[in-house]
Structure formats: C-alpha cells, structure tokens
Biopython code that builds the backbone (N, CA, C, O; Angstrom):
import numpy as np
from Bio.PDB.StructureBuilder import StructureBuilder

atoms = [
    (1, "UNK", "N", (8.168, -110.025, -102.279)),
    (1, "UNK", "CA", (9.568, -110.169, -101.936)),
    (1, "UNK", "C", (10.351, -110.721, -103.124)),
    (1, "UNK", "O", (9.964, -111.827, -103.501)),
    (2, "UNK", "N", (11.278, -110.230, -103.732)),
    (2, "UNK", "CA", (12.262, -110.239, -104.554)),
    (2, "UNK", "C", (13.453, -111.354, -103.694)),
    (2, "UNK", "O", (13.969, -110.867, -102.688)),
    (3, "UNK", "N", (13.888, -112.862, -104.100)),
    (3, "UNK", "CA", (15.145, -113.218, -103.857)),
    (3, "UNK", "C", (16.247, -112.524, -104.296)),
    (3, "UNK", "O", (16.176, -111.520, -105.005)),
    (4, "UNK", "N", (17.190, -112.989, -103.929)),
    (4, "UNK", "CA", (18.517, -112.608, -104.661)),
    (4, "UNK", "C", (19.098, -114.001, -104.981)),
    (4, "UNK", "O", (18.511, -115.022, -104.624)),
    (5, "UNK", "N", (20.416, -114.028, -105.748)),
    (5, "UNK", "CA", (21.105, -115.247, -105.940)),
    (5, "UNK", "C", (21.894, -115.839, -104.498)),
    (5, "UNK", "O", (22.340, -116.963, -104.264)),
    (6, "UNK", "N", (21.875, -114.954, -103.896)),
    (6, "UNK", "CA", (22.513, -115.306, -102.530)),
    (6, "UNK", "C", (21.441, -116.502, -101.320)),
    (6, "UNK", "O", (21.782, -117.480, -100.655)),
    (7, "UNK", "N", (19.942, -115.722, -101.523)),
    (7, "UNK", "CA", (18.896, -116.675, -101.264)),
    (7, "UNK", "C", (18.892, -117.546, -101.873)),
    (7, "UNK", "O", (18.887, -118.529, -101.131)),
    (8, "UNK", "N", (18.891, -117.814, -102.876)),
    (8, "UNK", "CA", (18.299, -118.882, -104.026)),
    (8, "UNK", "C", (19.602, -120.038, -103.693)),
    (8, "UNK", "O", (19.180, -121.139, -103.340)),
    (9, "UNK", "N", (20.542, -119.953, -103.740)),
    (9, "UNK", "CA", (21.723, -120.443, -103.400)),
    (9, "UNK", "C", (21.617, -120.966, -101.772)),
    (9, "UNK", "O", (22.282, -121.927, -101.385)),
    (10, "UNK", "N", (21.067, -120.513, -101.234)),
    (10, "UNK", "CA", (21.339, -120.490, -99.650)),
    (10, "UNK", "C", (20.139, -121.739, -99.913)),
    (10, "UNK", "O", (20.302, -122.952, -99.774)),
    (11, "UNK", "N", (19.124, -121.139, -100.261)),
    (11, "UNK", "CA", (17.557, -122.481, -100.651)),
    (11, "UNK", "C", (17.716, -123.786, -101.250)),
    (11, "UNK", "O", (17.040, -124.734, -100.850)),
    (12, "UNK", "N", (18.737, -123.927, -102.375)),
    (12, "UNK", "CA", (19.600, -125.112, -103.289)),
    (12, "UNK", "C", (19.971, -125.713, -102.390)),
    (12, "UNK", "O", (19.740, -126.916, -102.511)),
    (13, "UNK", "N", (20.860, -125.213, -100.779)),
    (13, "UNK", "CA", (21.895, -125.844, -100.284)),
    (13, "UNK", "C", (21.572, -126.844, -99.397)),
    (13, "UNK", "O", (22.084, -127.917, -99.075)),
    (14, "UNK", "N", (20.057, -125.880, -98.914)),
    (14, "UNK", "CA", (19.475, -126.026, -97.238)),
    (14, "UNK", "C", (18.522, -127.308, -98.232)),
    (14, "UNK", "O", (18.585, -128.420, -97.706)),
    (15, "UNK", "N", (17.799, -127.262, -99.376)),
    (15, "UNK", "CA", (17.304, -128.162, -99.918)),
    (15, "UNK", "C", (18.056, -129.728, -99.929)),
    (15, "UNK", "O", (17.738, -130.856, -99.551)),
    (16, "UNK", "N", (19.053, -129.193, -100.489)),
    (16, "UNK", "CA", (19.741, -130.599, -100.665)),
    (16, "UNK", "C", (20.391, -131.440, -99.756)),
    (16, "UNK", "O", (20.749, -132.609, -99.893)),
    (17, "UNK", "N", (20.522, -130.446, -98.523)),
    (17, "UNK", "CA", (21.152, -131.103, -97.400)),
    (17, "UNK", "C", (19.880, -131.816, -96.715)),
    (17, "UNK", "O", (20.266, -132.723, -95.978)),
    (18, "UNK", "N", (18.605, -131.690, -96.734)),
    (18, "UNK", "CA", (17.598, -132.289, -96.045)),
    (18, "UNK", "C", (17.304, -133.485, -97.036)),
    (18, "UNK", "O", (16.772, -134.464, -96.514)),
    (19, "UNK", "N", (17.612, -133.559, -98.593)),
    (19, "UNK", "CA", (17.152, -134.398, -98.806)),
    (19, "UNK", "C", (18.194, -135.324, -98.573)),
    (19, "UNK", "O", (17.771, -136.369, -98.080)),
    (20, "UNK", "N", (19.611, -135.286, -98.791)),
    (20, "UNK", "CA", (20.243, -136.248, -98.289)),
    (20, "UNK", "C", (20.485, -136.803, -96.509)),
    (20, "UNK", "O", (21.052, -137.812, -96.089)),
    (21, "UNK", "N", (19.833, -135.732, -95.796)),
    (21, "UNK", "CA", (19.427, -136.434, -93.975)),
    (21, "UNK", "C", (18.437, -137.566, -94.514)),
    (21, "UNK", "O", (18.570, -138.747, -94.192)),
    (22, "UNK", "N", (17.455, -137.110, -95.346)),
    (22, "UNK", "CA", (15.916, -137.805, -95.538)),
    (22, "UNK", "C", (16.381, -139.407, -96.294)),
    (22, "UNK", "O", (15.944, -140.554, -96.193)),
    (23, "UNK", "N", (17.410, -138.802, -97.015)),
    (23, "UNK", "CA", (18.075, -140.355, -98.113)),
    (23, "UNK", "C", (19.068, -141.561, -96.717)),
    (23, "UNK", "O", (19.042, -142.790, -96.787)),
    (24, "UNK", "N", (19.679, -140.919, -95.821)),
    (24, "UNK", "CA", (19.726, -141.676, -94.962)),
    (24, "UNK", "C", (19.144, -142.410, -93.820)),
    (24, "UNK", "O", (19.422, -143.490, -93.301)),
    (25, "UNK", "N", (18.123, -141.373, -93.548)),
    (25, "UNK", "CA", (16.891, -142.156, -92.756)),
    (25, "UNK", "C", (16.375, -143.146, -93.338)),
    (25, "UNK", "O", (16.247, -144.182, -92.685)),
    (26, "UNK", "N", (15.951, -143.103, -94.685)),
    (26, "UNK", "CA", (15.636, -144.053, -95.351)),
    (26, "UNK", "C", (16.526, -145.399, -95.245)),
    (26, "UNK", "O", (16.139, -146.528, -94.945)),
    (27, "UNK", "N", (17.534, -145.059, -95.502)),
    (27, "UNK", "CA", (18.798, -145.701, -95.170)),
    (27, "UNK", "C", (19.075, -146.843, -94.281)),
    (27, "UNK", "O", (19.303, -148.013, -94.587)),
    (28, "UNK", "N", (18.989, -146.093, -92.725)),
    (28, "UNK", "CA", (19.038, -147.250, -91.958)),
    (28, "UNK", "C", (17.581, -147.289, -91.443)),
    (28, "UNK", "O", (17.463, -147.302, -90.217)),
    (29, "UNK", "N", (16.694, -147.306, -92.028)),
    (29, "UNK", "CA", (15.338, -147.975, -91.376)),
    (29, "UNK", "C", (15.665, -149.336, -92.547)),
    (29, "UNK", "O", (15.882, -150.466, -92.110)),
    (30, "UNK", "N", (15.663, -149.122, -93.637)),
    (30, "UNK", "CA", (15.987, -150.473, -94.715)),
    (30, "UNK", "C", (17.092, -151.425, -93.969)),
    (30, "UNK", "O", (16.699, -152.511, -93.544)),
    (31, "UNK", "N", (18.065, -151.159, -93.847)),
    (31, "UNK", "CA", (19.235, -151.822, -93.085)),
    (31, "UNK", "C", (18.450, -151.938, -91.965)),
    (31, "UNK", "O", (18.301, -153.140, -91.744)),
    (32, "UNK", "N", (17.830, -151.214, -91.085)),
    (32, "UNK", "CA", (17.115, -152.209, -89.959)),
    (32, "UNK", "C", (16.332, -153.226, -90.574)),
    (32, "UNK", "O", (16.720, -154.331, -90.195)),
    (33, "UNK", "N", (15.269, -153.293, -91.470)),
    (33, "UNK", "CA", (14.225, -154.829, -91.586)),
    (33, "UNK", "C", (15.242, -155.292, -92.491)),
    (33, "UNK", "O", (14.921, -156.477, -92.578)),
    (34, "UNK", "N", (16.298, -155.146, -93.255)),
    (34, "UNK", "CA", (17.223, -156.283, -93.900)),
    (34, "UNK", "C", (17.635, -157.282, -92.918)),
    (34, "UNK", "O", (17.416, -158.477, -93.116)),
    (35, "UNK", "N", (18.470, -156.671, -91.422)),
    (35, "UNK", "CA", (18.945, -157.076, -90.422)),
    (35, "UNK", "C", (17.889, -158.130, -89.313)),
    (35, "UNK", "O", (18.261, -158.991, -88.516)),
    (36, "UNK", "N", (16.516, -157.671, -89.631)),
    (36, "UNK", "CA", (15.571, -158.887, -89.380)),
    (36, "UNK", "C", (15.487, -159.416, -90.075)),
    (36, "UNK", "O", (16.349, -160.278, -89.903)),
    (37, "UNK", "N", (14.965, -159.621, -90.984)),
    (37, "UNK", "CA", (15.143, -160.351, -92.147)),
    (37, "UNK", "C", (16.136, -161.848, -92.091)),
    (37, "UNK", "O", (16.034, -163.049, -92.340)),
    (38, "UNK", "N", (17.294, -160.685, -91.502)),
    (38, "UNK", "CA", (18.538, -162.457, -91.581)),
    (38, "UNK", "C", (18.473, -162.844, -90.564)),
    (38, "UNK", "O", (19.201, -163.815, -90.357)),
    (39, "UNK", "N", (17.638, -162.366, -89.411)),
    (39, "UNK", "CA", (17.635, -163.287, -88.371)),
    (39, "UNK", "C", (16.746, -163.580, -88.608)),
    (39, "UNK", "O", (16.686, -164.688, -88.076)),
    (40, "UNK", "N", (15.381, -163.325, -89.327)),
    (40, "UNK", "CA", (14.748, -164.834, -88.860)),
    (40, "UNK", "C", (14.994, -166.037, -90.308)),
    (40, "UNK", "O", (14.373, -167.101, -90.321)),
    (41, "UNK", "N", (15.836, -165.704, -91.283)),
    (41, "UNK", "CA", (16.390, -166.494, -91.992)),
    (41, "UNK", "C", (17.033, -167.419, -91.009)),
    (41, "UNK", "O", (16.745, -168.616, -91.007)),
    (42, "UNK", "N", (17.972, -166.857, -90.100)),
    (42, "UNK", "CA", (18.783, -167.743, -89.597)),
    (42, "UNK", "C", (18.471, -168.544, -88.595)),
    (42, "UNK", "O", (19.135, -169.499, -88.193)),
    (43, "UNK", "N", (17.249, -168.074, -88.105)),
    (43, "UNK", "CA", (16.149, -168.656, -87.341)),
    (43, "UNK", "C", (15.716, -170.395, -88.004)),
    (43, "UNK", "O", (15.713, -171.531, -87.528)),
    (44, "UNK", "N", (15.425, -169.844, -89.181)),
    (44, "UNK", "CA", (14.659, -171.057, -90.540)),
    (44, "UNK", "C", (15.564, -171.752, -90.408)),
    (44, "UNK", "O", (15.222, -172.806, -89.872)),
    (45, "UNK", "N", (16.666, -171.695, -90.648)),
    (45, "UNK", "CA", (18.230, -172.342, -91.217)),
    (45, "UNK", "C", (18.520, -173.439, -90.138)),
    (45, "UNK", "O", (18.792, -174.617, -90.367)),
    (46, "UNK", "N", (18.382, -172.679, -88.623)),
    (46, "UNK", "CA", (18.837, -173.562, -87.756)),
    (46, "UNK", "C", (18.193, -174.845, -87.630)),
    (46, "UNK", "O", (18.724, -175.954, -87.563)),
    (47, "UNK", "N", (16.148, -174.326, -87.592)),
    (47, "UNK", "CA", (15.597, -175.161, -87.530)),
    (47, "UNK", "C", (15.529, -176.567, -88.225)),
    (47, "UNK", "O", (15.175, -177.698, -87.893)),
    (48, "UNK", "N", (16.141, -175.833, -89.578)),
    (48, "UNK", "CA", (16.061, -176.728, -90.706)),
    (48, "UNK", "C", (16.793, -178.017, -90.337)),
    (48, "UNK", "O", (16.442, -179.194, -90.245)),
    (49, "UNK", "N", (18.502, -177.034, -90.073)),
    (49, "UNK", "CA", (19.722, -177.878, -89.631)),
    (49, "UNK", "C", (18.967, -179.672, -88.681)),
    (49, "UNK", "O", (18.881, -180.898, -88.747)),
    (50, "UNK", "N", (18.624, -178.414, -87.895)),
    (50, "UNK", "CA", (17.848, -179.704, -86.809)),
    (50, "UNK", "C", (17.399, -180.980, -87.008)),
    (50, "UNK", "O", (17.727, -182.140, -86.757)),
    (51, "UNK", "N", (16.250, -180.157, -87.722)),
    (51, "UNK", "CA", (15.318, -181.363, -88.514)),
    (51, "UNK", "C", (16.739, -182.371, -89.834)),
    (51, "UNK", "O", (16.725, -183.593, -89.983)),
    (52, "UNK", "N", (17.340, -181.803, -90.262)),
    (52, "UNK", "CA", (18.179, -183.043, -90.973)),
    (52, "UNK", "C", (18.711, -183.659, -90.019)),
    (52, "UNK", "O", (18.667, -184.868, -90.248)),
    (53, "UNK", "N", (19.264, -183.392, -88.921)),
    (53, "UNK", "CA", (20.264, -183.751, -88.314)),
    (53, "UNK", "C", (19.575, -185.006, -87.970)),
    (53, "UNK", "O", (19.976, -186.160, -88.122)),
    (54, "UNK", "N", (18.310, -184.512, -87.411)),
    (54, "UNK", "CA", (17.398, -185.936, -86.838)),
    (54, "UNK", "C", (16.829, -187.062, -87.593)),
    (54, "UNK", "O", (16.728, -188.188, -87.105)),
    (55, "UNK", "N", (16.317, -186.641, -89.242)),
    (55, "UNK", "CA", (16.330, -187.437, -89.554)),
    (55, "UNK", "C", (17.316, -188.611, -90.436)),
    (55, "UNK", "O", (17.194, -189.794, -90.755)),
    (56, "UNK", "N", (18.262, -187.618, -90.598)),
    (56, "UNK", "CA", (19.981, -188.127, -90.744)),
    (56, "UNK", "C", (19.945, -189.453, -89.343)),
    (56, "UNK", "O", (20.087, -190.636, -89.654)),
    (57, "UNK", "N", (19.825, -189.207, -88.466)),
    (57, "UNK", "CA", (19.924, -189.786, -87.205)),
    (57, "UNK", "C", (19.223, -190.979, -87.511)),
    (57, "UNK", "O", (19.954, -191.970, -87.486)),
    (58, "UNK", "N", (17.831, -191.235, -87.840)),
    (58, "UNK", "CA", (16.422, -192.030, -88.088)),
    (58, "UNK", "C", (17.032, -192.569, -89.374)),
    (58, "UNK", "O", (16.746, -193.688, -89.800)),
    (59, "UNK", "N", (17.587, -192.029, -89.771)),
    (59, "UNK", "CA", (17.776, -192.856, -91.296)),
    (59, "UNK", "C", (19.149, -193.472, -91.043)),
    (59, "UNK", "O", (19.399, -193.789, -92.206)),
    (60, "UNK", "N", (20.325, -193.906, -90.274)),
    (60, "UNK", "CA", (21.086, -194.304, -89.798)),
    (60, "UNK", "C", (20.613, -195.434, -88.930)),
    (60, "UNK", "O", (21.329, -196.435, -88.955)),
    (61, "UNK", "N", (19.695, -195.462, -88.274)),
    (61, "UNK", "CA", (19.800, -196.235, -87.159)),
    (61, "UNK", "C", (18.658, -197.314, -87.828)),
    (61, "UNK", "O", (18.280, -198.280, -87.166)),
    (62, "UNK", "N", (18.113, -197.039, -89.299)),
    (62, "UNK", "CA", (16.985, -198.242, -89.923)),
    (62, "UNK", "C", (17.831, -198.669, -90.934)),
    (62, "UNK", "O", (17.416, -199.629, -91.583)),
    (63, "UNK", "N", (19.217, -198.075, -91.322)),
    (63, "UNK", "CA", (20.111, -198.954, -91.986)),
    (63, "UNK", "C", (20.795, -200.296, -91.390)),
    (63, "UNK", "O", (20.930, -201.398, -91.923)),
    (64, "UNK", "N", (21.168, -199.855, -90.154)),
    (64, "UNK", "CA", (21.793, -201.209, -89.072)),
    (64, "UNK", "C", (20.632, -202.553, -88.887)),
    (64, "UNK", "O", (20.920, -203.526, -88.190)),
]
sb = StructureBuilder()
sb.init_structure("model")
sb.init_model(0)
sb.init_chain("A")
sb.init_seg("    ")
for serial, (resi, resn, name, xyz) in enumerate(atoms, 1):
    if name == "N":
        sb.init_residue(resn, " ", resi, " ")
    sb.init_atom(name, np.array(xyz, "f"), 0.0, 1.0, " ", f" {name:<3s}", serial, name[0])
structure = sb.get_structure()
C-alpha cells in the first residue's frame, strides 16, 4: 500500500492529537498526588501548630 500526502497528514494529525490527550492525562494524575501531597502537608502543619501551642502553654505556666 502506497500513502498519499493526504494520509500522511491525516497520520501527523491523529498522532499528535493522542499525544497531547496522553500529555494531559499525565496532567491531572500529577495534579492529583500534588493535591495529596498538600493535604497531608497540611495535616503535618496542623499537628505541628498543636504541639507549639501546648508547649507555648507549659512554658507559660513554669514562668509564673
């Protein structure tokens, strides 16, 4: 089978359009584990908060 430029063109198009579906899948699966990622950062953060808060608290009340 012989292409023509009309195939070959039609093959370029259908090519490039799958790889850019494929470049966005990629896409938001990354943006999904980024988006975990900051929650359980923000997970850490809170805990952290906590823990100063308390011993902020403990270290206040052995100054008096």
């Amino acid at each position: 089978m012989v292409f023509g430029v009309a195939e070959i063109t039609l093959a370029i198009i259908v090519g490039t359009l799958l790889a850019i579906v494929y470049s966005l899948r990629i896409l938001v699966l990354m943006d999904r584990r980024i988006e975990r990622i900051e929650e359980h950062i923000e997970s850490v953060v809170e805990r952290i908060l906590k823990e100063e808060l308390t011993i902020e608290r403990k270290m206040s009340k052995k100054k008096r």
